[in-house]
Each structure stands twice: as structure tokens, then as C-alpha cells.
MDAnalysis code that builds the backbone (N, CA, C; Angstrom):
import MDAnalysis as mda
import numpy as np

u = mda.Universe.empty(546, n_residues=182, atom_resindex=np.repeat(np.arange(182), 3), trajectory=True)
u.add_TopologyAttr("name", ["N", "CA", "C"] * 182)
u.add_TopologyAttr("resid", np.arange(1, 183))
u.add_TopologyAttr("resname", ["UNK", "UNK", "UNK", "UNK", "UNK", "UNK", "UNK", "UNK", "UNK", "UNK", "UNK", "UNK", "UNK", "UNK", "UNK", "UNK", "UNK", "UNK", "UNK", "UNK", "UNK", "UNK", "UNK", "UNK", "UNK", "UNK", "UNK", "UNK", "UNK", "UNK", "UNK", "UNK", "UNK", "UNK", "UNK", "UNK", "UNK", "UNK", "UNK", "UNK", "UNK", "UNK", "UNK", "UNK", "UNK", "UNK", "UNK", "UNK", "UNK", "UNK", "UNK", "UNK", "UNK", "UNK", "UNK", "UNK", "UNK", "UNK", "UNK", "UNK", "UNK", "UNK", "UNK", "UNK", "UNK", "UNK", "UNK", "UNK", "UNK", "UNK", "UNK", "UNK", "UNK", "UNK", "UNK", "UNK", "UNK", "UNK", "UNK", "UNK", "UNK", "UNK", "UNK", "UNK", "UNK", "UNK", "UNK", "UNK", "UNK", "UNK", "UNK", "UNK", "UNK", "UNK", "UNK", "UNK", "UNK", "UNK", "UNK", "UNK", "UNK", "UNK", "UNK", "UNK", "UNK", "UNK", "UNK", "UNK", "UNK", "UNK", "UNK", "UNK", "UNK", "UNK", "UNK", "UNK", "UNK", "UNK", "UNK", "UNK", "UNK", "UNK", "UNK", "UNK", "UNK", "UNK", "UNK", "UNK", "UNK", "UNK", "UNK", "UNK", "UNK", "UNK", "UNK", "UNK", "UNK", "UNK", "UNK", "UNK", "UNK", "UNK", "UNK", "UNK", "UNK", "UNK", "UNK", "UNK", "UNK", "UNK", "UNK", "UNK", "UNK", "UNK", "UNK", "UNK", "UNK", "UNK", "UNK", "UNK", "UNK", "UNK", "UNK", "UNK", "UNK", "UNK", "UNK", "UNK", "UNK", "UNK", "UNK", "UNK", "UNK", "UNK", "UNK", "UNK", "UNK", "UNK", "UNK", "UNK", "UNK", "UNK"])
u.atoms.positions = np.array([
    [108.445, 6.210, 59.956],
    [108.157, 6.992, 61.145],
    [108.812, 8.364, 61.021],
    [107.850, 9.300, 61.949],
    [108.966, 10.405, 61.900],
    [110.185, 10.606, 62.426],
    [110.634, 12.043, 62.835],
    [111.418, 12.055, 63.813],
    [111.083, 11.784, 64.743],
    [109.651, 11.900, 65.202],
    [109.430, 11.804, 67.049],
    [108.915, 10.378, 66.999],
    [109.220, 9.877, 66.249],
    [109.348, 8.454, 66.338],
    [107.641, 7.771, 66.499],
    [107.089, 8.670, 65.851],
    [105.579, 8.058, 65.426],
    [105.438, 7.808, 64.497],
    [103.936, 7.560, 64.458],
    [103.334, 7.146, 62.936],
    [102.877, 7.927, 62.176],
    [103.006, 9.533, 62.711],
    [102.260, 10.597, 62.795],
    [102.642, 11.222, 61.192],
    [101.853, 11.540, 60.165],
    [102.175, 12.064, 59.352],
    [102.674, 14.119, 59.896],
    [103.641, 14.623, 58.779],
    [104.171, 15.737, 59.222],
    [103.974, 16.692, 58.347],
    [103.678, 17.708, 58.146],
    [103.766, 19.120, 57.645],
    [105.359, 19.088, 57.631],
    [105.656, 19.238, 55.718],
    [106.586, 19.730, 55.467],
    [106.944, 21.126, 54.828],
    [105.899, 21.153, 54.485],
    [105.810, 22.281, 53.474],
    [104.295, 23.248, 53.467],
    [103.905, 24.369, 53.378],
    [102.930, 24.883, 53.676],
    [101.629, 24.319, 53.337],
    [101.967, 23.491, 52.100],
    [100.401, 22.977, 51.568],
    [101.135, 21.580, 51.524],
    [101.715, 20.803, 52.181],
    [102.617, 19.238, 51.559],
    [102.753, 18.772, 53.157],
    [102.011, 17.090, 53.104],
    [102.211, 16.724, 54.075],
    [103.033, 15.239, 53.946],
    [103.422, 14.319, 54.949],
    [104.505, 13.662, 54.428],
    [104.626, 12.328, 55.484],
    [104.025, 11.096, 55.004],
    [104.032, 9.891, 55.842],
    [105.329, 9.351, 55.576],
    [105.686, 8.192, 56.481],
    [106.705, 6.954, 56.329],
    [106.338, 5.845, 57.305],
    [106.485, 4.900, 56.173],
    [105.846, 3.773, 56.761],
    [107.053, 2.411, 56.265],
    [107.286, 1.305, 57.682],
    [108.457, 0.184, 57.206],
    [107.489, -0.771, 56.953],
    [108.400, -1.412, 55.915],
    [106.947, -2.352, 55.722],
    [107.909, -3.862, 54.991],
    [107.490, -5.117, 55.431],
    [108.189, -5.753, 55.019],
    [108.695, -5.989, 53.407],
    [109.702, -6.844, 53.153],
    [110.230, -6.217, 51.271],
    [109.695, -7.964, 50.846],
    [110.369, -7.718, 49.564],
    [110.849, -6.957, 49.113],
    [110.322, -5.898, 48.394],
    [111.065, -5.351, 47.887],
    [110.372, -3.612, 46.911],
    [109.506, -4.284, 46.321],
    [109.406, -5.320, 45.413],
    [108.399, -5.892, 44.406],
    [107.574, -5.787, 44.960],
    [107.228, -6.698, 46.639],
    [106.116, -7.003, 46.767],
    [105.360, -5.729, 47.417],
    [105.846, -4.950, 47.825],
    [105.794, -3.529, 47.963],
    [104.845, -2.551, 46.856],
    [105.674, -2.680, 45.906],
    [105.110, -2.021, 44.675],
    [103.972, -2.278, 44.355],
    [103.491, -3.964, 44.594],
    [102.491, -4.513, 43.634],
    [101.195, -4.002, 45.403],
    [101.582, -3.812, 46.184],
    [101.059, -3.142, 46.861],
    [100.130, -1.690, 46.453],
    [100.867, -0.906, 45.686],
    [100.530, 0.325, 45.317],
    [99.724, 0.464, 43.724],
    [100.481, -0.817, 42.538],
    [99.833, -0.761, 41.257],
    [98.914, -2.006, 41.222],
    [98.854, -3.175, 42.037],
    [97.881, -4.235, 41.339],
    [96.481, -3.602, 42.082],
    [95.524, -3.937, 41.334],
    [94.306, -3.712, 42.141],
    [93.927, -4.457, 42.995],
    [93.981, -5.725, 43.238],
    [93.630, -6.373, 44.520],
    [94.017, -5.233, 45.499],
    [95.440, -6.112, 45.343],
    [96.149, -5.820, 46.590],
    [96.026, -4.677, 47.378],
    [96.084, -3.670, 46.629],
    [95.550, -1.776, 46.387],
    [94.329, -1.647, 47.331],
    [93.244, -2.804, 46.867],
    [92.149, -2.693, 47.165],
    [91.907, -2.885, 48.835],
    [93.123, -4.051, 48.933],
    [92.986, -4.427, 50.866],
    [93.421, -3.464, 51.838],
    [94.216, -2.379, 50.667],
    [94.586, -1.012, 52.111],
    [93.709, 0.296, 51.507],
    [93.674, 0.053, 50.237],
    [93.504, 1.945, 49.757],
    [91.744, 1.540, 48.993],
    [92.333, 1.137, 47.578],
    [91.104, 1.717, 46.956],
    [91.701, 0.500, 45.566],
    [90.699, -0.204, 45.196],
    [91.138, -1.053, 44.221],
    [90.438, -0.239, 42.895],
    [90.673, -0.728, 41.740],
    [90.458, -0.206, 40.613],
    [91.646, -0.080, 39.398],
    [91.521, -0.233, 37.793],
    [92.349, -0.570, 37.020],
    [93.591, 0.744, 36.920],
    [94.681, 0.777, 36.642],
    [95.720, 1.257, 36.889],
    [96.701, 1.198, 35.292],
    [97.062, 2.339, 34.598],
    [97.735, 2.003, 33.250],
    [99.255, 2.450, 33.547],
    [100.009, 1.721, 33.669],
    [101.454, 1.770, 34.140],
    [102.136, 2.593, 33.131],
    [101.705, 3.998, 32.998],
    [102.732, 4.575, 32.226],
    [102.188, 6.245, 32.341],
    [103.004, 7.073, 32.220],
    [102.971, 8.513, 32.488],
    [101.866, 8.753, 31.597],
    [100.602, 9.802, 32.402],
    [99.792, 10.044, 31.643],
    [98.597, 8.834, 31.859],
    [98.500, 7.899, 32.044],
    [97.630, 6.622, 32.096],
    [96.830, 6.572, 33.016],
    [95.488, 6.468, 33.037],
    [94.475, 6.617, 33.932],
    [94.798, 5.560, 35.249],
    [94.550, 6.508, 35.929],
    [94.121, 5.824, 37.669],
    [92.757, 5.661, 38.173],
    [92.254, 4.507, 38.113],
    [90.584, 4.698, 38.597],
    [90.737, 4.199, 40.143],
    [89.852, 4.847, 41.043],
    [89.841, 4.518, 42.736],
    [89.135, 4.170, 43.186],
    [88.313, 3.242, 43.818],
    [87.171, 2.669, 43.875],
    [87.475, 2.408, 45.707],
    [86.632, 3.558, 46.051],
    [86.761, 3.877, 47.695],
    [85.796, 3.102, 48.402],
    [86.049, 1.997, 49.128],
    [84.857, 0.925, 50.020],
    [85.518, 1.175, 51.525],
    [85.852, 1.887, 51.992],
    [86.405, 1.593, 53.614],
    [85.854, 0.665, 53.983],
    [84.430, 0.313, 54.439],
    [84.124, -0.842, 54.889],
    [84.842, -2.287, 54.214],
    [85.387, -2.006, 52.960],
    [85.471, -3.493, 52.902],
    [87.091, -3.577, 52.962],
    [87.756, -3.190, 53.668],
    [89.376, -2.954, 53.834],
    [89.597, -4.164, 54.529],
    [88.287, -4.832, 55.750],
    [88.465, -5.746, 56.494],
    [87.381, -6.208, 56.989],
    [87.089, -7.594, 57.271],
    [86.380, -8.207, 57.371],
    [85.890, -7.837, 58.699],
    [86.278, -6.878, 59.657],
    [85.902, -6.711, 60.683],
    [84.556, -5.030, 60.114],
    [84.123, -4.870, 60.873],
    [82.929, -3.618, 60.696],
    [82.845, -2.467, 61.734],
    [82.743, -1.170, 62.012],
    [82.351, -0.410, 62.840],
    [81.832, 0.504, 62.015],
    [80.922, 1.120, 62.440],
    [80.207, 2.500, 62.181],
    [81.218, 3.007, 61.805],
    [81.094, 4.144, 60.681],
    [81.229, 5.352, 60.446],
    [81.490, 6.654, 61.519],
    [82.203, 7.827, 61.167],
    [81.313, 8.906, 61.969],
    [80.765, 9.860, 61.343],
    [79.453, 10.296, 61.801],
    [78.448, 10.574, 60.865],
    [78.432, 11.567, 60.060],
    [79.967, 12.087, 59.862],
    [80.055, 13.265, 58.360],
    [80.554, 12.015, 57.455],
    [80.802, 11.069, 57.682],
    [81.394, 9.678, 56.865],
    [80.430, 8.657, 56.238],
    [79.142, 8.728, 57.052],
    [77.946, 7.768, 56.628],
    [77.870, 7.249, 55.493],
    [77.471, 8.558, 54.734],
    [77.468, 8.294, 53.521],
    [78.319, 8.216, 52.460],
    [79.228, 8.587, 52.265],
    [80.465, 8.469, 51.706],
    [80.689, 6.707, 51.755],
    [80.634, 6.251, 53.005],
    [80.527, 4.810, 53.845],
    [80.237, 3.813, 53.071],
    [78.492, 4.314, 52.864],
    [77.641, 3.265, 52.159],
    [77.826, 3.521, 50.870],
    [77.814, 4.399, 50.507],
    [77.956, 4.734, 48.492],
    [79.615, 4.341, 48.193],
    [80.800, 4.123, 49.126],
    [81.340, 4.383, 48.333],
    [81.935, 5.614, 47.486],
    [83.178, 5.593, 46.812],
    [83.352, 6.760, 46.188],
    [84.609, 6.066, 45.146],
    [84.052, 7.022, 44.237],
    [85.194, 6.554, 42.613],
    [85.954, 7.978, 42.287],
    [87.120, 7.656, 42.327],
    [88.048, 9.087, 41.874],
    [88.765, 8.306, 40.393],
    [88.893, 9.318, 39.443],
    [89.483, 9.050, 37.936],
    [90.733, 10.240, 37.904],
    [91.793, 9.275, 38.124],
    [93.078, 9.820, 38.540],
    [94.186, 9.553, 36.721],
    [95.815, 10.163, 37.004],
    [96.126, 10.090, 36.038],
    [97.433, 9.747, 37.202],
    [98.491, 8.910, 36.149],
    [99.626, 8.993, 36.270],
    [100.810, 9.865, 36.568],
    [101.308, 10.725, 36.885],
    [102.125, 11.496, 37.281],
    [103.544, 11.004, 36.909],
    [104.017, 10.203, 37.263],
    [105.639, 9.796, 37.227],
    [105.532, 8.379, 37.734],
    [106.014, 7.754, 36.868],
    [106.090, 6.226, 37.789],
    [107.942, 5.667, 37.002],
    [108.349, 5.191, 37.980],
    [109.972, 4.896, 38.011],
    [109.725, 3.237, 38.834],
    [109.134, 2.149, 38.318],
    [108.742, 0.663, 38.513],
    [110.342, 0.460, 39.140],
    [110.528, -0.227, 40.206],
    [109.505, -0.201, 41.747],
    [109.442, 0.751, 42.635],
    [109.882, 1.780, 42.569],
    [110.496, 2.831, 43.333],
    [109.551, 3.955, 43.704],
    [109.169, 4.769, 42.566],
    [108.541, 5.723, 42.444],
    [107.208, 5.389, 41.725],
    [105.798, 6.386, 42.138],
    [104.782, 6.492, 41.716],
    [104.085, 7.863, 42.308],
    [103.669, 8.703, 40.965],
    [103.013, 9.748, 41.274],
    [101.860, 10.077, 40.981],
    [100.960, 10.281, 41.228],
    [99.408, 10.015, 40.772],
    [98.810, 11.777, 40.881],
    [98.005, 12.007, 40.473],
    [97.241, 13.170, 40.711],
    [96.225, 12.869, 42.131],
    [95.714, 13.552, 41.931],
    [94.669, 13.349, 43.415],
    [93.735, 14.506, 43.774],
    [92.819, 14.530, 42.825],
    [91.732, 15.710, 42.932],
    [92.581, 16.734, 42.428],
    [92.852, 17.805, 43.152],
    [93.638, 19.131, 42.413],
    [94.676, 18.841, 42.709],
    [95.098, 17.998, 43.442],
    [96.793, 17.965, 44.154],
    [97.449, 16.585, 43.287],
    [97.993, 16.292, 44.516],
    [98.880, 14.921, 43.709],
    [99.534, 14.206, 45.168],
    [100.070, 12.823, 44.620],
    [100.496, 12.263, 45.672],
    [101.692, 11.209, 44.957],
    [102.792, 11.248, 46.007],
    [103.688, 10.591, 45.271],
    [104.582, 9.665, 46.392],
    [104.319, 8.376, 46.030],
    [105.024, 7.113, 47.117],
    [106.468, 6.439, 46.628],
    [107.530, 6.792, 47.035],
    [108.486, 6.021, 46.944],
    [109.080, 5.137, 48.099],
    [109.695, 4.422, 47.476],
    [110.250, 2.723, 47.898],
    [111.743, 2.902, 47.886],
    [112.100, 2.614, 49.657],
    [113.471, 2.686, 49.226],
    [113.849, 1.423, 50.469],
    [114.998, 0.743, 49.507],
    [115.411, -0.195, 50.542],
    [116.273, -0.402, 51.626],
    [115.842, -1.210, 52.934],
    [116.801, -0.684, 54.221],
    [116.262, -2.248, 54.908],
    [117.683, -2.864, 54.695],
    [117.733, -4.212, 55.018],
    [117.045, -4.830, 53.965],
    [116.080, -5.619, 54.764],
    [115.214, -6.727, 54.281],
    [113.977, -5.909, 54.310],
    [113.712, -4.898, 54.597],
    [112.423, -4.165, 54.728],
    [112.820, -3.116, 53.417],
    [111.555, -2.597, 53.315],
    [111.229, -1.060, 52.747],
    [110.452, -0.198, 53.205],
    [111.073, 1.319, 53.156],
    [110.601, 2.302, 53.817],
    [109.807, 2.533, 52.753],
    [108.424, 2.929, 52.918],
    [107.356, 3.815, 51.775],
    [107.725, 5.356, 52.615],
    [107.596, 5.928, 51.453],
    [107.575, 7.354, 51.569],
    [106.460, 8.018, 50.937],
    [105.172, 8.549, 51.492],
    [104.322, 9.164, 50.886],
    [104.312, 10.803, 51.398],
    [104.586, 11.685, 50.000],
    [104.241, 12.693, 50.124],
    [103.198, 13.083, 49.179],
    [102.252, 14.403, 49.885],
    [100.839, 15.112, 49.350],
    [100.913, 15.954, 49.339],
    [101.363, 16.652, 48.013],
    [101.293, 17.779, 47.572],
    [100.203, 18.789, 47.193],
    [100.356, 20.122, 47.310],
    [99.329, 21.016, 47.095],
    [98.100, 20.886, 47.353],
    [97.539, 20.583, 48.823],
    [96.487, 20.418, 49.927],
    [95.879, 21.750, 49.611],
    [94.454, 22.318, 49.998],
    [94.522, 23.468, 49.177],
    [94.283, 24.035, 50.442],
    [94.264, 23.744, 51.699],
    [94.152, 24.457, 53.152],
    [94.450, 23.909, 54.353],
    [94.463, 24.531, 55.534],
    [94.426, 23.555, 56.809],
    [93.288, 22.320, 56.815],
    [92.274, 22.982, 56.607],
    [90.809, 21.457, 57.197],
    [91.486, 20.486, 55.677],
    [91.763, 21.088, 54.563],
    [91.841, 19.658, 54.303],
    [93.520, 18.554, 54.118],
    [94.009, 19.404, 54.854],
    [95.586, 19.038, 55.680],
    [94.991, 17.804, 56.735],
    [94.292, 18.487, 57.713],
    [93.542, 17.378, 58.516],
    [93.134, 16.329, 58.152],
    [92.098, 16.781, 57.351],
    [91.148, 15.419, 56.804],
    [91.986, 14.430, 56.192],
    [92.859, 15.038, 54.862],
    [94.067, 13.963, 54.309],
    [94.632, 13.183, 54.906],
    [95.156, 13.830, 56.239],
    [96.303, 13.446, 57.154],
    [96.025, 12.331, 57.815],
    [94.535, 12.454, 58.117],
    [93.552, 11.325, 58.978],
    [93.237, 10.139, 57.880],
    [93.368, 10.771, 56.475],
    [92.522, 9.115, 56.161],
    [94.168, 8.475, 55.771],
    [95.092, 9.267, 55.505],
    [96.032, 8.774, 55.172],
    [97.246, 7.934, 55.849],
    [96.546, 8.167, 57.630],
    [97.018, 7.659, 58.503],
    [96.294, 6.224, 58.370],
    [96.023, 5.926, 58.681],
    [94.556, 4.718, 58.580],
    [95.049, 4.051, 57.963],
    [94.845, 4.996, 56.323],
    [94.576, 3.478, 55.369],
    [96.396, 3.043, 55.410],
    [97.294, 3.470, 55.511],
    [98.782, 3.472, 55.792],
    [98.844, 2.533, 57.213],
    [98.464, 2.482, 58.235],
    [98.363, 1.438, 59.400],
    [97.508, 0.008, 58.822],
    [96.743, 0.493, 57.938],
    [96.123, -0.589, 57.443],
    [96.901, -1.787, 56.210],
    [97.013, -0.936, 55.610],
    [98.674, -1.523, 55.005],
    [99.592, -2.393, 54.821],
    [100.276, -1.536, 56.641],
    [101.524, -2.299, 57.451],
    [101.055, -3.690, 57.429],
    [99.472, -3.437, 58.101],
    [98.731, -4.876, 58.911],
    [98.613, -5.985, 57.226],
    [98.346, -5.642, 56.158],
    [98.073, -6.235, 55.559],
    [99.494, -7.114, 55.149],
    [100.792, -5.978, 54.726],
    [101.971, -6.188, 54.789],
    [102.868, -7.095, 55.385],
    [101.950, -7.451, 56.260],
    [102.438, -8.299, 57.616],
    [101.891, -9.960, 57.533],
    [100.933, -9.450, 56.782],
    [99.961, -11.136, 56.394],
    [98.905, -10.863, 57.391],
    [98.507, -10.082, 58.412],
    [97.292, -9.627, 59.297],
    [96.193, -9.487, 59.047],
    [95.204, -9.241, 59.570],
    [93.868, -9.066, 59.340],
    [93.833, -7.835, 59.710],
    [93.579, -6.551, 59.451],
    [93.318, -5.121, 60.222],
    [91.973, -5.136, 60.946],
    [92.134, -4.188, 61.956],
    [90.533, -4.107, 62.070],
    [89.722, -2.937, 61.291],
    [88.704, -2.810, 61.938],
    [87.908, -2.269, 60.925],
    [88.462, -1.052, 60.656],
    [88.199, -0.132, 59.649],
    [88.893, 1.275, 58.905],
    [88.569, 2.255, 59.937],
    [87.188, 2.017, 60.292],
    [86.633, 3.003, 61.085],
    [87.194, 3.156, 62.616],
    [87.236, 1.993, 62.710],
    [88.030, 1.714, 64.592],
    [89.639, 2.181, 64.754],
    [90.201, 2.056, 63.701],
    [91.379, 2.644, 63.363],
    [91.644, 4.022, 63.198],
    [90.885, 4.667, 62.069],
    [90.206, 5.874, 62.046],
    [90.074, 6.682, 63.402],
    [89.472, 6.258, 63.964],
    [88.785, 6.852, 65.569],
    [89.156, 7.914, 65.647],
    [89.934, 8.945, 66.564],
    [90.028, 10.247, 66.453],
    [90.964, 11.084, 65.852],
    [91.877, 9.886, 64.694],
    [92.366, 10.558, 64.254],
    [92.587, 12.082, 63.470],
    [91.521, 12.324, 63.325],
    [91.442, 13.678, 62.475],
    [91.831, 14.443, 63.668],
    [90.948, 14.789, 64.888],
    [90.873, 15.649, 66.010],
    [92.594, 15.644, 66.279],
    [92.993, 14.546, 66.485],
    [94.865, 14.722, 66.792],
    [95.402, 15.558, 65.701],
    [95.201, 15.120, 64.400],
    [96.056, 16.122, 63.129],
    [95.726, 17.638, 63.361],
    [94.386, 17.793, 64.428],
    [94.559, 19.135, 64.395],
    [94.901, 19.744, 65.272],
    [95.340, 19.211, 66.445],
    [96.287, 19.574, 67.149],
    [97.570, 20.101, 66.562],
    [98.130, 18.763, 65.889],
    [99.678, 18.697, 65.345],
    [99.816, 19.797, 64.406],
    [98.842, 20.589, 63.451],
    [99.286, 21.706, 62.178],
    [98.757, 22.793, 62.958],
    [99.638, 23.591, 62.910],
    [99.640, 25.106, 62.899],
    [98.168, 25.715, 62.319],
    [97.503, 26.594, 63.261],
    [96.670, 27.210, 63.159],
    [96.495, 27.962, 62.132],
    [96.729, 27.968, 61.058],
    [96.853, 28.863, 59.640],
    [95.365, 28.405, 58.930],
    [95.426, 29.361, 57.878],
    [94.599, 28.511, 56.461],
    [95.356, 29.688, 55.459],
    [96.540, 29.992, 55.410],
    [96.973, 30.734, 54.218],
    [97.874, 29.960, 53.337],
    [97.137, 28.214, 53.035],
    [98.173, 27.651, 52.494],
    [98.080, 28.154, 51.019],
])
């Protein structure tokens, strides 16, 4: 959570935005959260993963199938929806269980694991966003599939991506500063 004690991802940096999420531990089972593909697959994006700097990341984007529950899309999402989407990512830094840094289109994204109690805090930061709209857009799916997660984290069923989703984008643009000189 942040400081204001949400779920709300934050602008740290002009182009870098920055989630935290508690999530039950231990770190292992945490980790295998972020590198096995199942598991990957029930919050984010499943697809094969080469555990070492430099080693391909493949992403295999189904929102609909995050959960057995269903809602519409909204309709700049439709299609994206039904097709699906595959991103061919690379390794960045990985420090097993702790750290993992991945590329991510032109930017990058990097989740660390740190322990507090019996839980673990994930820390996701997204580096080099290349503007405000897509500060938003990130911020929104990254909220989601991160609530989606927790729920899985928990042994839960989430509901659907999309119902979760709901207006999140419209709030992130409240929350960032009116700029685009990132």
C-alpha cells in the first residue's frame, strides 16, 4: 500500500510509477508467483520464462481467462480481449527470490520481495513510461492484475479482470499531474 494507505499505484518519478502489494509468504511461494507460468498465468500473463539475465520472457495476455467469472470488455479493450496479446520480453536482473527485472516494450519493470512477518511485501516498479496516457493506462492494468493476485494469493477466486478493471483508468487520471513532458 501506499502512504495514503491505498492500493493506489504512485508516481515516483517523472516517467516511473510504483505499486505495493502484501501478499501472503512465503517469498518462495511468492516468487513462483512471478517466474512459473501457471501460476503467472492466474494473475498476469502465462508463457515460458529463462531464469537468467538476458533470457527470453514470452507473455501470453488472456484477461478473460484470469477467472472463471466473465464481464465485457470496454470497448477500446474488445479486441485486444478476444485476440489476446503475446509480448517477447528479456530478462533484466533476476536475484531468485527477491528480485526480477524484465523489459516491457521500451521500458522495463522490476518486482521485488521483501519479507515482513509471515507475509511479503511485492514491490513493483515501471520504469521509463514514455508519457502521461500511458502512465494511466499502465497504472490501470497494473492495478487489476495486482488485486487479482492478492485474490489468487489468498487461495480465492477473483472476479472477472474486467469488473475489477471498471474505472480504474479514469481514477489514475485524476491522481497524475497534468503533464506529458515525461
Amino acid at each position: 500500500m501506499n502512504s495514503a494507505g491505498t492500493n493506489y499505484g504512485r508516481q515516483v518519478a517523472p516517467a516511473e510509477i510504483r505499486f505495493e502489494r502484501l501478499l501472503p509468504g512465503p517469498m518462495e511461494t511468492v516468487w513462483q508467483f512471478l517466474v512459473d507460468s501457471e501460476k503467472r498465468g492466474q494473475w498476469l500473463a502465462s508463457g515460458p520464462m529463462e531464469l537468467k539475465v538476458g533470457g527470453t520472457v514470452e507473455l501470453r495476455f488472456r484477461h478473460r481467462d484470469l477467472s472463471p467469472h466473465q464481464a465485457p470488455p470496454p470497448a477500446h479493450y474488445r479486441e485486444m480481449d478476444a485476440k489476446g496479446h503475446v509480448a517477447q520480453e528479456r530478462i533484466l536482473r533476476i536475484e531468485p527470490p527477491r528480485l526480477l527485472s524484465i523489459s516491457w516494450a521500451d521500458s522495463d519493470v522490476t518486482f521485488e520481495l521483501f519479507p515482513v512477518d509471515d507475509k511479503v511485501r511485492l514491490v513493483l516498479t515501471h520504469r521509463r513510461l514514455s508519457d502521461r496516457a500511458s502512465m494511466v493506462q499502465t497504472s490501470g492494468g497494473w492495478h487489476t492484475h495486482l488485486d487479482i493476485l492478492v485474490e489468487r494469493a489468498h487461495g480465492r477466486t477473483p472476479p472477472a479482470f474486467w469488473t475489477v478493471f471498471g474505472n480504474i483508468e479514469s481514477e489514475y487520471e485524476t491522481l497524475y499531474p497534468k503533464r506529458d513532458d515525461l
